[in-house]
Backbone as CSV, one residue per row, in Angstrom:
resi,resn,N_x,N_y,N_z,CA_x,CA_y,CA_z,C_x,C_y,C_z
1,UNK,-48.097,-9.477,47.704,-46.854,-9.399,46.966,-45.851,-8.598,47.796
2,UNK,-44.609,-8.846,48.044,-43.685,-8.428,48.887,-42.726,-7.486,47.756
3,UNK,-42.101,-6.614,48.964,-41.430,-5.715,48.226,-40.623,-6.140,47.029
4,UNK,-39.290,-7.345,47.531,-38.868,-8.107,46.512,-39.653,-8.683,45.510
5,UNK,-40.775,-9.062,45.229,-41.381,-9.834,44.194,-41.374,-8.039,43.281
6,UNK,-41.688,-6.820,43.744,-41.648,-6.300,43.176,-40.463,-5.613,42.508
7,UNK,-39.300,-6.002,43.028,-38.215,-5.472,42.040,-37.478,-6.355,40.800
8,UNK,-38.401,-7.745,40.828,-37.956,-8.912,40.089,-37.773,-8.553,38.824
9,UNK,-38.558,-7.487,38.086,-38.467,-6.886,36.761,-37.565,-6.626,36.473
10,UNK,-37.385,-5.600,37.704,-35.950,-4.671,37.195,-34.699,-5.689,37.398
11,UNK,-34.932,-6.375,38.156,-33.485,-7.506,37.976,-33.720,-7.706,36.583
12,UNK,-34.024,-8.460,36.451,-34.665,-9.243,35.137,-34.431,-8.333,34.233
13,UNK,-34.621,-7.252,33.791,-34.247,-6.445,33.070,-32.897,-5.695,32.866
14,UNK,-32.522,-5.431,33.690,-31.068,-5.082,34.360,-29.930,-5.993,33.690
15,UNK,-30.296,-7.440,33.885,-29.860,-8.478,33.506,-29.428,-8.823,32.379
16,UNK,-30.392,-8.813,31.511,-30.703,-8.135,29.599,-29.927,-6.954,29.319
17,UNK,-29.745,-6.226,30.158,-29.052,-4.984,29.545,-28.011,-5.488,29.671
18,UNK,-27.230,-5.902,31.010,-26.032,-6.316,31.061,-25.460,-7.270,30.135
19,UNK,-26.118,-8.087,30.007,-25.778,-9.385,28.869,-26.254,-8.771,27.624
20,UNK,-26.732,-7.989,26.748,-26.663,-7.581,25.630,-25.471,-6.723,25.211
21,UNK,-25.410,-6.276,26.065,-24.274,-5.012,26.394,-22.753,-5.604,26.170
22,UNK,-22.414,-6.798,27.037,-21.333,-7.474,27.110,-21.784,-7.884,25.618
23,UNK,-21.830,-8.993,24.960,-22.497,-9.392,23.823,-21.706,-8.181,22.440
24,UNK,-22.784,-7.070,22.748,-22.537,-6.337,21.271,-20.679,-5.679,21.702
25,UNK,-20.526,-5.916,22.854,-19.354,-5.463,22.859,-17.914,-6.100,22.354
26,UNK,-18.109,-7.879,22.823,-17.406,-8.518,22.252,-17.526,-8.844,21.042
27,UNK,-18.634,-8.864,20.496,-19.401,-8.580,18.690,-18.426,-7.231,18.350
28,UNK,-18.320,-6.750,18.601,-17.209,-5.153,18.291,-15.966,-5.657,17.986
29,UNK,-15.872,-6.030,19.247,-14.128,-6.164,19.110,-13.170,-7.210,18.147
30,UNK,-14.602,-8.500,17.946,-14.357,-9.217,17.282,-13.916,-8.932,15.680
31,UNK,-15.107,-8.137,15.460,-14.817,-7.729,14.214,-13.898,-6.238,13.873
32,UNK,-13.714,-5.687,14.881,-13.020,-4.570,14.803,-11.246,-5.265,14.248
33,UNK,-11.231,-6.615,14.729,-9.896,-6.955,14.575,-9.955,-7.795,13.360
34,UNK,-10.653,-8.010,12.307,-10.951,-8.873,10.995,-10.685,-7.674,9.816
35,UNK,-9.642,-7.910,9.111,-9.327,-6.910,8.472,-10.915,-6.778,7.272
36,UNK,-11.372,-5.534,7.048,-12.151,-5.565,6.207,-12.014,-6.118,4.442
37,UNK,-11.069,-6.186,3.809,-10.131,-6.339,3.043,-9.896,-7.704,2.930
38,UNK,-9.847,-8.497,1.552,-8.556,-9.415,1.857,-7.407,-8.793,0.966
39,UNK,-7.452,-8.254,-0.148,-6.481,-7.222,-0.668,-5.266,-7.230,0.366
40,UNK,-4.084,-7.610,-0.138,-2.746,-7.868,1.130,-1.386,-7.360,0.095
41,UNK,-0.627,-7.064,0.362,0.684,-6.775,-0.160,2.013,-6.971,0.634
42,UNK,3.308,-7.222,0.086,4.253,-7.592,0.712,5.383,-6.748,0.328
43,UNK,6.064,-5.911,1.506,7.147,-5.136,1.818,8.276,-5.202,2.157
44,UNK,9.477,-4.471,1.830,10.335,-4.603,2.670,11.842,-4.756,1.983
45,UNK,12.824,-5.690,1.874,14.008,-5.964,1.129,13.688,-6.844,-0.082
46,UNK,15.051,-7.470,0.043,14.951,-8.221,-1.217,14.803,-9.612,-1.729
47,UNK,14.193,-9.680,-0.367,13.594,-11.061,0.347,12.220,-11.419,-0.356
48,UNK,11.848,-9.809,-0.468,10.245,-9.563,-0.517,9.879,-10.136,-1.602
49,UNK,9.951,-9.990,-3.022,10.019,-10.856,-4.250,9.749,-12.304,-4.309
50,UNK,10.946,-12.864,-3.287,10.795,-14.680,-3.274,9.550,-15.155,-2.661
51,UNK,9.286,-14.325,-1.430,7.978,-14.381,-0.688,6.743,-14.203,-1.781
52,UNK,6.752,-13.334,-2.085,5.878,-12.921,-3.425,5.441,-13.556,-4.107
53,UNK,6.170,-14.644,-4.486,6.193,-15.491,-5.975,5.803,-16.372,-5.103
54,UNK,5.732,-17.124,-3.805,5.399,-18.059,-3.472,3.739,-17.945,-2.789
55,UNK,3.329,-16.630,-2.354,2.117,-16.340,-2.316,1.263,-16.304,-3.137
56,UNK,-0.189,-17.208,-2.945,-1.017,-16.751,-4.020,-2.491,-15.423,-3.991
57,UNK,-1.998,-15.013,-2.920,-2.519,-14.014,-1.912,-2.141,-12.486,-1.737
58,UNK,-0.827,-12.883,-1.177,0.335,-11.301,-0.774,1.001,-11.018,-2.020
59,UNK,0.658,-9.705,-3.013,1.197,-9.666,-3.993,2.536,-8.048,-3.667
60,UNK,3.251,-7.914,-4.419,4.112,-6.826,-4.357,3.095,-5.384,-4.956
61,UNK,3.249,-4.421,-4.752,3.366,-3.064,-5.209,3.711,-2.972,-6.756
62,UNK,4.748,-3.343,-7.098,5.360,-3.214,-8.077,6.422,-4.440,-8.646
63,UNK,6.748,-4.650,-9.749,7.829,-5.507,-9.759,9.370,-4.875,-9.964
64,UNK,9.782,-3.474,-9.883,10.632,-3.116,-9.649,10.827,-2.533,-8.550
65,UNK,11.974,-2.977,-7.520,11.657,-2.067,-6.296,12.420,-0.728,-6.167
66,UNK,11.787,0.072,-5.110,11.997,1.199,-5.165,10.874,1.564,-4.056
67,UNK,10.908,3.358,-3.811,10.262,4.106,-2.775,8.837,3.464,-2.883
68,UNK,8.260,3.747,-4.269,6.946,3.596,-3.944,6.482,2.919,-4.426
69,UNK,7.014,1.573,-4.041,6.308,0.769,-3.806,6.997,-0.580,-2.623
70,UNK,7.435,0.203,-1.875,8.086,-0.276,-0.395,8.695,-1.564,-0.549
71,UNK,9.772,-1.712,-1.651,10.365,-2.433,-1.430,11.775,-2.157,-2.191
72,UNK,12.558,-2.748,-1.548,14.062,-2.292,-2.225,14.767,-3.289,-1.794
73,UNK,15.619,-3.907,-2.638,16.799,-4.731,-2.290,18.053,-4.198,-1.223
74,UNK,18.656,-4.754,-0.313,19.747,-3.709,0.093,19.136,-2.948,1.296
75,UNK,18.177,-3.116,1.647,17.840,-1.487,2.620,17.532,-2.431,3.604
76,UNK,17.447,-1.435,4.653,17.320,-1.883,6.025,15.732,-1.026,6.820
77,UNK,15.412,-1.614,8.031,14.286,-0.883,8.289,13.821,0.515,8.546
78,UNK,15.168,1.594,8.380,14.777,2.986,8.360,14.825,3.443,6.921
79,UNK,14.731,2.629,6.118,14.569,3.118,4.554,13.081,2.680,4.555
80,UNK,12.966,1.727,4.759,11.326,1.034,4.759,10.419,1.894,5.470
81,UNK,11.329,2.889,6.950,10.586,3.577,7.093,9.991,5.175,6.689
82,UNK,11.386,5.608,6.325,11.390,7.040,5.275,9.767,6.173,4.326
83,UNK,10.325,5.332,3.531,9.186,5.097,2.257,7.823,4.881,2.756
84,UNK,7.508,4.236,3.664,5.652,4.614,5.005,5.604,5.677,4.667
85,UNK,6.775,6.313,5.149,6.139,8.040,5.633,5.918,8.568,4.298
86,UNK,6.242,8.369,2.967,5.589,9.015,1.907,4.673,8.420,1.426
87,UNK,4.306,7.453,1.692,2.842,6.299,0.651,1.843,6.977,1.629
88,UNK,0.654,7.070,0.330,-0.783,7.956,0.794,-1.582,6.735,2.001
89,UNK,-2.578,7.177,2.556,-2.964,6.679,3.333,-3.869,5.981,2.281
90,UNK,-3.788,4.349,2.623,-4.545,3.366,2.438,-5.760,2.462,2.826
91,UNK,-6.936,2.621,2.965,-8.302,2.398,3.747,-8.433,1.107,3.241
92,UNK,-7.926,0.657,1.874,-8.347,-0.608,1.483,-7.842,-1.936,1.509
93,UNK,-6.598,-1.751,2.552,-5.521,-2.659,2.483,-6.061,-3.387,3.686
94,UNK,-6.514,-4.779,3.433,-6.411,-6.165,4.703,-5.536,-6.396,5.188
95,UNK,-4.074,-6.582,4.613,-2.677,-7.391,5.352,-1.797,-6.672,4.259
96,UNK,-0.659,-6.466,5.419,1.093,-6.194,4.779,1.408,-7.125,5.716
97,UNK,2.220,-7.452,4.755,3.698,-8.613,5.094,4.910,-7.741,5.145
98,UNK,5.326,-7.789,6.006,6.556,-6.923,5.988,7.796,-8.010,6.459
99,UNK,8.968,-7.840,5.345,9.997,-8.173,5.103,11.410,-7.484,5.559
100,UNK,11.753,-7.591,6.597,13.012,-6.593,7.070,13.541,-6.951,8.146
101,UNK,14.477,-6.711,8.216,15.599,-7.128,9.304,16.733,-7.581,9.543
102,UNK,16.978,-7.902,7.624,18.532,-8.937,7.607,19.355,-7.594,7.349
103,UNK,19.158,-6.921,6.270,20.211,-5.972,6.005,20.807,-4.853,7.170
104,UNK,19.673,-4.361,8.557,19.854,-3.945,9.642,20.802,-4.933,10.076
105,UNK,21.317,-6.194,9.613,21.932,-7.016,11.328,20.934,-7.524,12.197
106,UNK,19.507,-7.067,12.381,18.774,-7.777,13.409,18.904,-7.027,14.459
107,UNK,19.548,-5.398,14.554,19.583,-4.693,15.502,18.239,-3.990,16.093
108,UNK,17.772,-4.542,17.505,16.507,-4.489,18.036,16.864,-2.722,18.758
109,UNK,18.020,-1.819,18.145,17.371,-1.116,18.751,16.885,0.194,17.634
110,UNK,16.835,-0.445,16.403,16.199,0.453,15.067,14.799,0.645,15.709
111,UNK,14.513,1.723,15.203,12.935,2.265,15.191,11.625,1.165,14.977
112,UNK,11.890,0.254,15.640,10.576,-0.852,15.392,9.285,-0.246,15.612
113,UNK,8.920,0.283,16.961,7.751,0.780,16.824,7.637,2.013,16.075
114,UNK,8.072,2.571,15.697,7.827,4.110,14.906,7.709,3.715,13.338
115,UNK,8.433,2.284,12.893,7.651,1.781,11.751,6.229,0.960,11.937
116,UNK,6.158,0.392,12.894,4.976,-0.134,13.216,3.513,1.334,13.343
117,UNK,4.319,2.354,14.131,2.753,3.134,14.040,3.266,3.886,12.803
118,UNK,3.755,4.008,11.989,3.348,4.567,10.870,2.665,3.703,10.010
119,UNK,3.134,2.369,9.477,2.558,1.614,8.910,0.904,1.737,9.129
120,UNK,0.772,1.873,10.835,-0.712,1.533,11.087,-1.681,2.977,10.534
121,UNK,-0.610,3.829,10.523,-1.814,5.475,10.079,-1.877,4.906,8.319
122,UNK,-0.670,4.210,7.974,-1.031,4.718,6.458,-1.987,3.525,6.016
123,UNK,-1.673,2.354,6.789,-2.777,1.027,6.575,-3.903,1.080,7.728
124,UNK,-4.646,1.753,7.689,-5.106,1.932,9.311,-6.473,0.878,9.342
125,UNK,-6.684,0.065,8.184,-7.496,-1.053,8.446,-6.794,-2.497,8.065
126,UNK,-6.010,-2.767,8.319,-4.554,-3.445,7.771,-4.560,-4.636,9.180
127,UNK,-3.979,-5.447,8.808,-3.217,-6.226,9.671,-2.270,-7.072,9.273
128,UNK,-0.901,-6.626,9.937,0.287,-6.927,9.892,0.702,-8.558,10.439
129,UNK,1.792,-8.764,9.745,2.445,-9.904,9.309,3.680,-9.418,9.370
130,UNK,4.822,-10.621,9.810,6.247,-10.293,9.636,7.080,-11.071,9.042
131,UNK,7.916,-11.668,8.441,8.701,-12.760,7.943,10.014,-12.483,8.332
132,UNK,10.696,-13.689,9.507,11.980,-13.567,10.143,12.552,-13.523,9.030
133,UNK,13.699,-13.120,8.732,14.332,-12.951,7.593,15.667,-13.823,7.573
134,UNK,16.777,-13.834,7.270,17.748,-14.410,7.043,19.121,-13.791,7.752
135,UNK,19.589,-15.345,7.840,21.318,-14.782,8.732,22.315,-15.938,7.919
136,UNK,23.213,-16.078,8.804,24.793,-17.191,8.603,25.258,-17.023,7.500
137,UNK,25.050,-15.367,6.524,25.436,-15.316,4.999,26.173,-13.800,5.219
138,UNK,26.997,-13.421,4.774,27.401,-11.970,4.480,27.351,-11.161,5.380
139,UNK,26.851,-10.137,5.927,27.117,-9.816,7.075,26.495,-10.138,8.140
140,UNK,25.834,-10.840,8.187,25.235,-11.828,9.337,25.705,-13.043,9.570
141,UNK,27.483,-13.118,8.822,27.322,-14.720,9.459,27.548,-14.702,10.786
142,UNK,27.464,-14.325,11.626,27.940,-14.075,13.335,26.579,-14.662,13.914
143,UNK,25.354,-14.002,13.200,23.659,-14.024,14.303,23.545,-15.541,14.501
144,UNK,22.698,-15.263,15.254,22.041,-16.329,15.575,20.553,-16.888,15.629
145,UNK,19.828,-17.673,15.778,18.613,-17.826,15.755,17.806,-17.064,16.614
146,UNK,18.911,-16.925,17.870,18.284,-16.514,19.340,18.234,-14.850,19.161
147,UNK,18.666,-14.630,18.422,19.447,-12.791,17.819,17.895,-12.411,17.259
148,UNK,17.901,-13.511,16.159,16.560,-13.183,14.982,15.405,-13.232,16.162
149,UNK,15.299,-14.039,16.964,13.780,-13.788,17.630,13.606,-12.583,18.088
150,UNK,14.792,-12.410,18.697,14.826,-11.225,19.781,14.336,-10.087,19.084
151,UNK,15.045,-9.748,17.361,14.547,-8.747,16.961,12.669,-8.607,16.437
152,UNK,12.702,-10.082,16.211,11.022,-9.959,15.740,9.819,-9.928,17.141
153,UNK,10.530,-10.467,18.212,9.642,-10.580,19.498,9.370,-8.553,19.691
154,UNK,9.745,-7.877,19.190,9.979,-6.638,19.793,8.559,-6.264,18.197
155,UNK,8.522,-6.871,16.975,7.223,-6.914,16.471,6.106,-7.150,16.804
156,UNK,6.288,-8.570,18.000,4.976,-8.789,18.280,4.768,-8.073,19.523
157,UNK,5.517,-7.694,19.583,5.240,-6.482,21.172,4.167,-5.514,21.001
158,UNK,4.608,-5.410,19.251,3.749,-3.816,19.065,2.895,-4.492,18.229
159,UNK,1.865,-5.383,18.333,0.895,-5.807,17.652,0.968,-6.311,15.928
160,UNK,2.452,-6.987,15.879,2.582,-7.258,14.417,2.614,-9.202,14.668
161,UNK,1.473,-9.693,13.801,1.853,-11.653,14.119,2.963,-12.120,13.424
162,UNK,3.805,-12.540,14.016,5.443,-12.802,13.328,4.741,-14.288,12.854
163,UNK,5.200,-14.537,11.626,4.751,-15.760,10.877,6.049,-17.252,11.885
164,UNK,5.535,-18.408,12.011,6.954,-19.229,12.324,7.437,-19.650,11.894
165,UNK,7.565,-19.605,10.481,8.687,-20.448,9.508,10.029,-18.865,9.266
166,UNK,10.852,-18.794,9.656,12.286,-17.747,9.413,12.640,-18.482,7.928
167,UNK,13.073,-17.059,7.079,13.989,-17.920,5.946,14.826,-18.571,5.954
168,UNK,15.862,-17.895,7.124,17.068,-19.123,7.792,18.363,-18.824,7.387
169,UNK,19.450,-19.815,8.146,20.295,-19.559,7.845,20.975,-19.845,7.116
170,UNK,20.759,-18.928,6.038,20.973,-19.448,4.125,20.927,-17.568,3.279
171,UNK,22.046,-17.765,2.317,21.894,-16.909,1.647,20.552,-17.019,0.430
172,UNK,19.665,-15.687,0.908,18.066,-15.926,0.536,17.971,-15.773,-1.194
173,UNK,18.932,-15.110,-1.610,18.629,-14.527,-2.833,18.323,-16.019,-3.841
174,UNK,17.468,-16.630,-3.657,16.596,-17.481,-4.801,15.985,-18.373,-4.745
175,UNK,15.193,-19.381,-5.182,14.234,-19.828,-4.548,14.829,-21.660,-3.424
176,UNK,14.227,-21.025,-2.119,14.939,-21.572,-1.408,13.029,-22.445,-0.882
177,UNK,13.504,-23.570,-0.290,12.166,-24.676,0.539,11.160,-23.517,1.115
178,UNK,11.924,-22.521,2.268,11.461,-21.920,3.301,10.528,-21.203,3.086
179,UNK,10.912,-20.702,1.245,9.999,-19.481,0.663,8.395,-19.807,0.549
180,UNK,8.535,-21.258,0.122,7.395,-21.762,-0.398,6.412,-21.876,0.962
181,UNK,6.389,-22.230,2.336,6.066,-22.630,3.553,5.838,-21.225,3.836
182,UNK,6.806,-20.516,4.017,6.235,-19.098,4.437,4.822,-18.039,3.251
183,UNK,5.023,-18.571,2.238,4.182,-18.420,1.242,2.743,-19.226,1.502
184,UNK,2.719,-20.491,2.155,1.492,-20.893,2.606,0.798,-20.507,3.866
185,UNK,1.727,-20.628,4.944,1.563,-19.618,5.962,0.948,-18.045,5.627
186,UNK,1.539,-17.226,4.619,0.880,-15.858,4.457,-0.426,-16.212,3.901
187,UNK,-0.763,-17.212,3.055,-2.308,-17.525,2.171,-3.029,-18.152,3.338
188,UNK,-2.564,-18.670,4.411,-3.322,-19.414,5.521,-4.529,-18.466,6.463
189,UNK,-3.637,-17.015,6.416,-3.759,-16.102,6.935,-4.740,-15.139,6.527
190,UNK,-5.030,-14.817,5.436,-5.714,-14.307,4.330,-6.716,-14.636,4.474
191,UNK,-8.020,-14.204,4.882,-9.057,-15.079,4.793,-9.955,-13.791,3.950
């Protein structure tokens, strides 16, 4: 028996470690990213409601909005973010939908990530969702489609999946086609 016949084990074994190793690791990561939860809720303006009613999945906080329960008609994304920073930390939440961006203008240079990592301490087993929101009405009739990406591409930067149906360019306040599609899209998601 030659020297090599005698280290064939330890290959062979070596081998097993390596490939178990890789294995339980991508087994990790896999599930590290599957929200534990399907429990989901939906945040944000006054968008958030129509979305709501068309989900049979993403339900609201509350049906009046206000601080606590992160949603308010009228507000823009540093109100959405004051209200994170007071909601208790949440272990049981699968998915937020978050609703925001029309009443800002679509200005990409608001605090996107500083709502994104707060969201993530107070949902810290959570996974995020975004819904482009609405323009060509009130003070957005100027934006543009190319405006709205720009501000949500800076979501998926920081690990939020921007849904692809936008509400559009339509004044949102009631039940509009888009709601219903983005409402299947959020239940698609939900598993």
């Amino acid at each position: 028996m030659s020297k090599k016949d005698n280290l064939l084990p330890y290959y062979i074994g070596g081998g097993l470690v390596i490939a178990i190793s890789i294995y339980l690791f991508y087994s990790f990561m896999k599930n590290s990213k599957k929200p534990k939860s399907n429990k989901a809720i939906i945040i944000g303006d006054s968008q958030t409601p129509y979305i709501a009613k068309q989900s049979s999945k993403a339900k609201l906080l509350g049906a009046t909005g206000g601080e606590s329960v992160l949603w308010k008609g009228g507000q823009n994304l540093k109100w959405l973010f004051d209200a994170v920073k007071k909601y208790p930390v949440t272990e049981d939440m699968g998915y937020v939908v978050i609703s925001i961006g029309t009443n800002g203008g679509f200005n990409t240079k608001e605090d996107i990530p500083g709502l994104i990592s707060e969201l993530k301490r107070v949902f810290p087993n959570a996974k995020f969702l975004a819904v482009k929101g609405s323009w060509g009405w009130g003070g957005n009739t100027n934006k543009t489609e190319t405006q709205v990406n720009a501000y949500y591409d800076i979501f998926r930067k920081w690990g939020v999946e921007v849904l692809p149906t936008p509400i559009g360019a339509v004044e949102p306040h009631g039940d509009r086609p888009s709601y219903k599609k983005i409402g299947a899209e959020i239940d698609a998601k939900i598993k």
